[in-house]
C-alpha positions as CSV (number, residue, x, y, z in Angstrom):
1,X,132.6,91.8,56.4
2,X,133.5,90.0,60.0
3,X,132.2,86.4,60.3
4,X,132.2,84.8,63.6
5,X,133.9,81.1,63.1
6,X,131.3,79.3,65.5
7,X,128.7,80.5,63.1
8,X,129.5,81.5,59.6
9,X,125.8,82.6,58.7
10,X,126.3,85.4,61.4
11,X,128.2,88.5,59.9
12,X,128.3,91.8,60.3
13,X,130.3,95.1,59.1
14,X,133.1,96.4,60.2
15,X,131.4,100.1,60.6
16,X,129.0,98.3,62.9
17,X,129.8,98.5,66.4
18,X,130.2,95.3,68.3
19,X,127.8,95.9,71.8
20,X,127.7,93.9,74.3
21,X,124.0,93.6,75.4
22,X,124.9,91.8,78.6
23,X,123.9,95.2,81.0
24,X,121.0,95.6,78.5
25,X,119.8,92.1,79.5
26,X,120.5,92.7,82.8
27,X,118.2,95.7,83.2
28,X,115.4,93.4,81.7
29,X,115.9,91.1,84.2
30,X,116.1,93.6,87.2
31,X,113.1,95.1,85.9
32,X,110.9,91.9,85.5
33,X,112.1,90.9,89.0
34,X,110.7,94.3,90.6
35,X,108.0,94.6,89.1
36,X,107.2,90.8,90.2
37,X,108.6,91.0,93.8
38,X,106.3,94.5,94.4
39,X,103.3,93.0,95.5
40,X,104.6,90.5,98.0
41,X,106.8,93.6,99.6
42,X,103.5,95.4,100.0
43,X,101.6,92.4,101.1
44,X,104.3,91.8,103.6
45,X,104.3,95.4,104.9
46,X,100.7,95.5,105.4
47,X,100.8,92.3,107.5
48,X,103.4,93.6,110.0
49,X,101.5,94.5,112.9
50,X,101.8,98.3,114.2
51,X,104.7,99.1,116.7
52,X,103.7,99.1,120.3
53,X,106.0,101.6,122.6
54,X,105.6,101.3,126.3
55,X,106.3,104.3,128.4
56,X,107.4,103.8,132.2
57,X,107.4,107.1,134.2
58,X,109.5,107.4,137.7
59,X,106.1,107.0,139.9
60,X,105.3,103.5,138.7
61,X,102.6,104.4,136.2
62,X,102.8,103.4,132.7
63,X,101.2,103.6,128.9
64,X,101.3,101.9,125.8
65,X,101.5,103.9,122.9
66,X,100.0,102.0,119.4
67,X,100.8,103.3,116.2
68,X,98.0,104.0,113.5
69,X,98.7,103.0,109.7
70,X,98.9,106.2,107.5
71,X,99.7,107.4,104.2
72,X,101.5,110.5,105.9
73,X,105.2,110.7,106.9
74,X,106.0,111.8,109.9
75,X,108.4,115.3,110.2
């Protein structure tokens, strides 16, 4: 048996392996975070207005092209 000094009630094995659960933990947390930050990224994208382009040709005429929202990409 292995005893750890700072706490004698906590033992384990010595077939036992000794993980560290630190990455483990920090997946959790990752995950929570994601999961909780989702939302306000969507909400944010869906506030950003469309972009404008404006097109200037040699004559002196002009355009403004408006994007549309869309679930499609573009190719």
């Amino acid at each position: 048996m292995v005893y750890d000094r700072a706490d004698p009630d906590r033992a384990r094995t010595t077939k036992e392996k000794n993980e560290n659960r630190f990455l483990v933990n920090l997946g959790y947390v990752l995950l929570v975070a994601g999961s909780l930050g989702t939302p306000f990224a969507a909400w944010a994208a869906r506030r950003r207005p469309p972009p404008e382009i404006h097109v200037r040709y040699r004559e002196g005429t002009g355009i403004v092209l408006r994007a549309v929202l869309s679930t499609h990409g573009a190719n």
